[in-house]
C-alpha positions in Angstrom: -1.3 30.0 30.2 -2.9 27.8 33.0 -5.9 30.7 33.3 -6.0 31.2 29.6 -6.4 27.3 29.4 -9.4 27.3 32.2 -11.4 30.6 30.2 -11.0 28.6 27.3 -12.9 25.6 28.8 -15.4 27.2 30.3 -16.2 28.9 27.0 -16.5 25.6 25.1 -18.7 24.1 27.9 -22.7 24.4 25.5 -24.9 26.2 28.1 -28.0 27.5 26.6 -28.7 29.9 27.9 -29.3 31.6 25.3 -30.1 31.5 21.8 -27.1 33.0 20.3 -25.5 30.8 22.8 -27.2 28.1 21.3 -25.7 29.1 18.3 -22.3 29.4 18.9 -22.4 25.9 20.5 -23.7 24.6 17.7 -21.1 26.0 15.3 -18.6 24.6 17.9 -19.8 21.7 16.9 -19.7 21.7 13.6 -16.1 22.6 13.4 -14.7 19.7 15.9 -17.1 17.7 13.6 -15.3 19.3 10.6 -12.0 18.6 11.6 -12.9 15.0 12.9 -14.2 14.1 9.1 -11.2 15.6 7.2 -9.0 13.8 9.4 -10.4 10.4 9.6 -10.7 10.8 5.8 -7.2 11.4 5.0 -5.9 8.5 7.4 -8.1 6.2 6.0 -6.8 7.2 2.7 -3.2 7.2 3.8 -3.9 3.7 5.4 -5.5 2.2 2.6 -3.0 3.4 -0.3 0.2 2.1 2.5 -1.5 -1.4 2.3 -2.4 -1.1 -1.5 1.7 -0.2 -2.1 2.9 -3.2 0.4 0.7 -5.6 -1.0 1.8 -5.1 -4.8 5.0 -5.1 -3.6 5.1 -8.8 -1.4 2.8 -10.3 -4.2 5.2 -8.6 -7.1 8.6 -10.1 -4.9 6.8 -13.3 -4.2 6.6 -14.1 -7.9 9.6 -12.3 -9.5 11.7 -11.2 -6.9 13.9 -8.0 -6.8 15.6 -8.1 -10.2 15.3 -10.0 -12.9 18.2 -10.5 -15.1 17.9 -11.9 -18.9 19.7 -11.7 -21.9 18.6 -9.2 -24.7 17.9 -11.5 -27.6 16.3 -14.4 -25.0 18.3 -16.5 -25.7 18.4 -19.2 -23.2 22.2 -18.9 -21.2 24.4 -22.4 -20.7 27.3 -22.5 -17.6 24.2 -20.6 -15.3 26.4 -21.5 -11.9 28.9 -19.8 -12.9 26.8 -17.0 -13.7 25.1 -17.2 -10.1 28.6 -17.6 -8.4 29.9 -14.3 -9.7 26.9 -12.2 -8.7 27.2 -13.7 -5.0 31.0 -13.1 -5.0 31.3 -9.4 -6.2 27.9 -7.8 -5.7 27.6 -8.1 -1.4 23.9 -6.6 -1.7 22.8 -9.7 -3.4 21.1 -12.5 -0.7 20.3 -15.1 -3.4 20.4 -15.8 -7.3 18.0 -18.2 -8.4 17.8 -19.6 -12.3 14.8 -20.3 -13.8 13.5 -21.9 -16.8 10.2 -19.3 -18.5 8.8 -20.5 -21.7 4.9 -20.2 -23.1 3.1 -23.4 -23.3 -0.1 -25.1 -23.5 -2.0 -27.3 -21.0 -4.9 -29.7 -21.3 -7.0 -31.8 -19.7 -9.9 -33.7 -20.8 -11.4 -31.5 -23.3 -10.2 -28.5 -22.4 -7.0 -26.6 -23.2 -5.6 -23.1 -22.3 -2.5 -21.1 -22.8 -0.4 -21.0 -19.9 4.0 -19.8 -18.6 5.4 -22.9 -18.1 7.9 -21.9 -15.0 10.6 -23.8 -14.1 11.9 -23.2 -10.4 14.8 -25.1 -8.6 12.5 -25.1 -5.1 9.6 -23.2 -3.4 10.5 -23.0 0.6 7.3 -22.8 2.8 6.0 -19.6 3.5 7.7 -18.0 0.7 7.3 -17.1 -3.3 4.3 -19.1 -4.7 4.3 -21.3 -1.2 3.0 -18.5 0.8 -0.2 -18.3 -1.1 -1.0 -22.4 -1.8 -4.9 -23.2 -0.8 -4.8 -26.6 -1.1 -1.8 -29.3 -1.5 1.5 -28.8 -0.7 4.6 -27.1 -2.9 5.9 -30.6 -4.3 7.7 -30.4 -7.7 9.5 -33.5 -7.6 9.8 -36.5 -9.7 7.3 -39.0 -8.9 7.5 -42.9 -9.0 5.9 -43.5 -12.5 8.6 -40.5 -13.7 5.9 -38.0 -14.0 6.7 -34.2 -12.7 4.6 -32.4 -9.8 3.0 -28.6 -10.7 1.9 -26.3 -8.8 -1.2 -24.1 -10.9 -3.6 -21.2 -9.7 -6.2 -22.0 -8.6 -8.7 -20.2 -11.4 -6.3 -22.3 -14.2 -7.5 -25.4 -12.9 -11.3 -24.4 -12.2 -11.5 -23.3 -16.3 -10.0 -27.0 -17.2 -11.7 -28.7 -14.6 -8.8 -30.2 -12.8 -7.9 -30.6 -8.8 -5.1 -31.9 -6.5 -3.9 -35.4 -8.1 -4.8 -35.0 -11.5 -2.9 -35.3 -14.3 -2.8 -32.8 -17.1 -0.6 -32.6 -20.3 1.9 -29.9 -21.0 2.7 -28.9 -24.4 5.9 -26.8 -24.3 6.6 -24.3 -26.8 10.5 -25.0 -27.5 13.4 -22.6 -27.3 16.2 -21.5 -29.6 17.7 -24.9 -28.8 15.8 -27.0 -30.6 15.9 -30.7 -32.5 12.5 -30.8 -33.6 10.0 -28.6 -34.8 6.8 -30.4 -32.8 6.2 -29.2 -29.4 7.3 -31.7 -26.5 4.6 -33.3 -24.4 4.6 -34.4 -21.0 2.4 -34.8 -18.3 2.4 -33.5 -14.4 0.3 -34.5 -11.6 -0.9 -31.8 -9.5 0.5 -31.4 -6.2 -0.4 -27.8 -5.0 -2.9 -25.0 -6.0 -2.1 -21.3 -5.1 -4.2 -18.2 -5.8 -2.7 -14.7 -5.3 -5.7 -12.7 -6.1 -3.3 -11.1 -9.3 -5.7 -13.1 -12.2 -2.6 -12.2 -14.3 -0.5 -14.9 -12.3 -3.3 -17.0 -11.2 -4.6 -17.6 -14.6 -1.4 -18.2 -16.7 1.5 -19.0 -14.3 2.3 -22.8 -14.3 5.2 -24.0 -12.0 7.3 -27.1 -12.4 11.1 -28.1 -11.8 13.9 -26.6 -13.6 14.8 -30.4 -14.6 11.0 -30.7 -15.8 11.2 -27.3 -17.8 14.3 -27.9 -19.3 13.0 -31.2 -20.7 9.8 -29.7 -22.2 11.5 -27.0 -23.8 14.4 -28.9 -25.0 16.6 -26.3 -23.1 19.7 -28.9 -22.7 21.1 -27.7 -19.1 20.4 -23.9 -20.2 17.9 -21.2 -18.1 16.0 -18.6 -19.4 17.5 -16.3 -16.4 17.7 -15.5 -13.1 15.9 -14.2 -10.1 18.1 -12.0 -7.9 16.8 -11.2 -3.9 18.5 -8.4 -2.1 18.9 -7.7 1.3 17.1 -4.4 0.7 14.9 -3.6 -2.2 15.5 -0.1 -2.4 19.1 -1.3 -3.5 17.6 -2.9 -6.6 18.0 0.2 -9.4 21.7 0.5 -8.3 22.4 -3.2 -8.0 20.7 -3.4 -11.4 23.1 -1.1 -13.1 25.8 -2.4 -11.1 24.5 -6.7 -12.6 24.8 -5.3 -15.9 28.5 -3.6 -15.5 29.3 -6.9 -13.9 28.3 -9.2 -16.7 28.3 -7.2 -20.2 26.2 -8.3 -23.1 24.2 -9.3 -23.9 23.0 -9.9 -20.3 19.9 -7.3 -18.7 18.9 -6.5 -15.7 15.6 -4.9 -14.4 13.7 -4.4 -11.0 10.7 -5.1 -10.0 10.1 -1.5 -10.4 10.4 -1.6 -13.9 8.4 -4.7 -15.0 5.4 -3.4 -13.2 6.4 -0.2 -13.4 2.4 1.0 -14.4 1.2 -0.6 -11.3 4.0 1.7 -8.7 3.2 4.5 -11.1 -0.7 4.1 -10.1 0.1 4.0 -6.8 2.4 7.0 -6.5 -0.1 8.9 -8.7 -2.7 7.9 -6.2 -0.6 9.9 -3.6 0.0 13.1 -5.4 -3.5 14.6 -4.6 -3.2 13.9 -1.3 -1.5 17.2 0.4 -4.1 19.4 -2.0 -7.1 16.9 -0.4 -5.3 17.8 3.0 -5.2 21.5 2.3 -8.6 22.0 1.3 -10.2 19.8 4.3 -8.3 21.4 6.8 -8.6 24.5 5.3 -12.7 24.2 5.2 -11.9 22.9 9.2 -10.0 26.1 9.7 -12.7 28.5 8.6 -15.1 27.2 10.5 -13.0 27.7 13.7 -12.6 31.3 11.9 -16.8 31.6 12.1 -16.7 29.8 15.7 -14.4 32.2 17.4 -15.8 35.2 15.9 -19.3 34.5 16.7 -17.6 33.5 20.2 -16.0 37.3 20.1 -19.1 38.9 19.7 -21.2 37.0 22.2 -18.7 37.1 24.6 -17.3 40.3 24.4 -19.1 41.5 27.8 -16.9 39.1 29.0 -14.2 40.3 27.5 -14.7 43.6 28.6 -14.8 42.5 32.2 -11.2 40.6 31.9 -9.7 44.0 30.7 -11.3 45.7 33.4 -9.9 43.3 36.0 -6.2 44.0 34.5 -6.2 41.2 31.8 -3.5 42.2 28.9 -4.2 42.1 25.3 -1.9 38.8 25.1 -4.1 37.2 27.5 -6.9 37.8 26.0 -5.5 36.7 22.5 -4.6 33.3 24.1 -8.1 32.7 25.8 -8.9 32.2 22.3 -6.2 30.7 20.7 -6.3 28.2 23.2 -10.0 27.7 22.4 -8.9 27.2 18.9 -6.2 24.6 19.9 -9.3 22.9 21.6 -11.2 22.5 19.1 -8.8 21.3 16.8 -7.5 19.0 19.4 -10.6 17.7 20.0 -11.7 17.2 16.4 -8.2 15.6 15.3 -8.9 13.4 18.3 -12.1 12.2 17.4 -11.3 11.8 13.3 -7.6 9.7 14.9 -9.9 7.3 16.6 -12.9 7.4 13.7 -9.8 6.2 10.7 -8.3 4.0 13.3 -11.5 2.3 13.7 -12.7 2.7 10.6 -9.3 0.8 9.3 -9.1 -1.7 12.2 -12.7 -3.1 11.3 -11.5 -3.6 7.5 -8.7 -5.2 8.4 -10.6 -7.6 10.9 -13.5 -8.1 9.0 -12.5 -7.2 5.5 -15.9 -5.6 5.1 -15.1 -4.0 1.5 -14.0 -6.6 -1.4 -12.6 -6.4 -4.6 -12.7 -7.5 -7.9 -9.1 -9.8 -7.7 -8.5 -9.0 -11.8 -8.4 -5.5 -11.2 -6.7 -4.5 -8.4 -5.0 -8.0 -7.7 -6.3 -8.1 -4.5 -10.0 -9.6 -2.7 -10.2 -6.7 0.0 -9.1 -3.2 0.7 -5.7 -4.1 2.6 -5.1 -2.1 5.2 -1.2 -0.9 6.2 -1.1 1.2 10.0 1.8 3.9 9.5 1.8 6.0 12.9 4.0 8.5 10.9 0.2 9.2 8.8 -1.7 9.9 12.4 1.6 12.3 13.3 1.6 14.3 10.0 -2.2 14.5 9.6 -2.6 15.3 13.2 0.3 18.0 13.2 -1.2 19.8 10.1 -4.1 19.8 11.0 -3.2 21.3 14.6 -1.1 23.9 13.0 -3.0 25.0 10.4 -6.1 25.7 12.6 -4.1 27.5 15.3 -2.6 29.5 12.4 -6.8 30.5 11.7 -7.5 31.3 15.5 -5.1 33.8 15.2 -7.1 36.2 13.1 -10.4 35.9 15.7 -7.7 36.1 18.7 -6.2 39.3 17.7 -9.6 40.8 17.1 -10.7 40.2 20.5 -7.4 41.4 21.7 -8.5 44.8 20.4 -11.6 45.2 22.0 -11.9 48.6 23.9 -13.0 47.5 28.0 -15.7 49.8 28.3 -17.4 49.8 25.0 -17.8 46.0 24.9 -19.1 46.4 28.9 -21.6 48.9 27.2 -22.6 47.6 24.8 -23.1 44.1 25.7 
């Protein structure tokens, strides 16, 4: 194996001295530079669709958590601790159950007036939820002096109405089922904190206050709208979903996070689905080129060949010589197209080069996500399926008769 190794070498080592050598060096080329493309392409691919999944996801948790549980007919529940207290005791999966208060409203200031979620939220801990992407203030929804109510609002919100940090803007709540008036309550919140995702669906609508503040606006009376349910795992959620539902009975619901965006998960798996046909067809393209290489290598090397059967080289021997020069170049090329995506992918991530429109794909910049389980499968295909293709070039050389290719060299 060691000789088979060193023949190998010095056949990929581009000496021109000749034109067909010429050639073949240049075909050499081509192939490493082959492989090196489809490879790079797929990681960056792979890389790019990982961060595209984990992003949706933390944004997705960070504003709705792992399962949301409602009643069918939304109709705002009373007694909610008691409601929270049960999940915690019998469901051990469960880290957390928050209540919160969700009703549509309206907001104005000045002159201007847009539709908004009113959200009610009993606290938003630094670094978490809605806190981990404020840009300016702080995550403040408590009473203030004059008895007015902090909010937190995207950022985009306030820019359309022309509001900042310290203003105060009037909040026209939509009321619930419990009602004692038909006219919309009206209160008004100072602005504490601004946040902005990068999802225009939250950014623009999503208006976040105290579960006190809410419950006054909509004349809920002690009642939530639901509750917010965190996990210590999120690939528990469709089984601790069913499991909610068992637990409480009508005419409570429970859903993941899976299915209220389940179109935006569905993208991104469909997204994935061409990928092992993209892989196939690259590598495959890679792998008959190191077919061309190593037969245009047979032929221009078969005086050499000769010589090596002469000398009392087997047929095996000569079959690795060239699957080893196979293994080269693919090793090279997968080499070269690691370090290209890996470079390619660590400049995005630095630099974010390549932006995005936020209200379509909820996000300012490709995000980037570095899987080393991507470089091993990619890699390892791509190995194998081009050592499979030297086999076919390797046999034939195998075959050659000593003293014809001596002749006729």
């Amino acid at each position: 194996m060691r000789a088979a190794f060193f023949i190998a070498r010095r056949f990929l080592q581009f000496q021109k001295t000749s034109r067909n050598q010429s050639f073949v060096s240049f075909i050499t080329l081509i192939a490493v530079a082959g492989i090196m493309l489809g490879t790079a392409a797929l990681i960056i691919a792979l890389t790019i669709l990982g961060g595209f999944e984990r992003d949706l996801e933390e944004k997705v948790i960070g504003f709705t958590t792992h399962i949301q549980v409602t009643t069918y007919t939304n109709q705002p529940v009373r007694y909610y601790d008691r409601v929270e207290q049960k999940l915690l005791r019998d469901i051990p999966q469960i880290t957390a159950v928050t209540a919160y208060v969700a009703r549509e409203g309206m907001v104005s200031f000045g002159d201007r007036t847009e539709g908004i979620i009113v959200k009610g939220v009993d606290d938003l801990p630094p670094g978490s939820g809605v806190s981990a992407y404020l840009v300016e203030g702080a995550a403040d929804l408590a009473r203030i002096d004059d008895g007015m109510f902090g909010c937190i609002a995207g950022r985009k919100l306030l820019r359309t109405l022309g509001a900042g940090v310290g203003d105060t803007l009037l909040v026209f709540g939509l009321q619930g089922h419990i009602q004692t008036s038909l006219a919309p309550n009206v209160m008004a919140f100072v602005v504490r904190g601004i946040y902005e995702s990068g999802m225009a669906e939250y950014d623009d609508v999503f208006f976040y206050v105290s579960v006190p503040a809410a419950q006054e606006l909509v004349n809920f009376e002690q009642a939530v709208t639901g509750f917010e349910v965190t996990l210590a795992n999120v690939d528990d959620a469709p089984a601790v979903a069913e499991t909610i539902m068992d637990k409480l009975g009508y005419p409570f619901s429970a859903r993941t996070l899976f299915q209220l965006y389940r179109n935006l998960f569905t993208w991104i798996e469909l997204q994935k689905e061409p990928i092992p046909l993209i892989l196939g067809l690259i590598i495959a393209v890679a792998a008959v080129n190191i077919v061309g290489t190593l037969l245009m290598l047979v032929l221009e090397k078969r005086r050499q060949i000769g010589i090596l059967r002469s000398l009392g080289a087997t047929a095996g021997q000569v079959r690795a010589v060239f699957l080893m020069k196979g293994l080269l170049i693919a090793a090279v090329g997968t080499l070269l197209g690691n370090l290209l995506g890996f470079g390619v992918c660590w400049l995005q991530q630095t630099f974010q080069f390549f932006s995005l429109p936020s209200s379509v794909y909820f996000m300012k910049s490709v995000p980037i996500l570095f899987r080393w389980e991507h470089f091993a499968l990619v890699s390892g295909v791509s190995i194998a399926l081009c050592a499979a293709a030297s086999f076919v070039p390797a046999r034939l050389a195998s075959r050659l008769d000593p003293i014809k290719a001596i002749r006729t060299a």
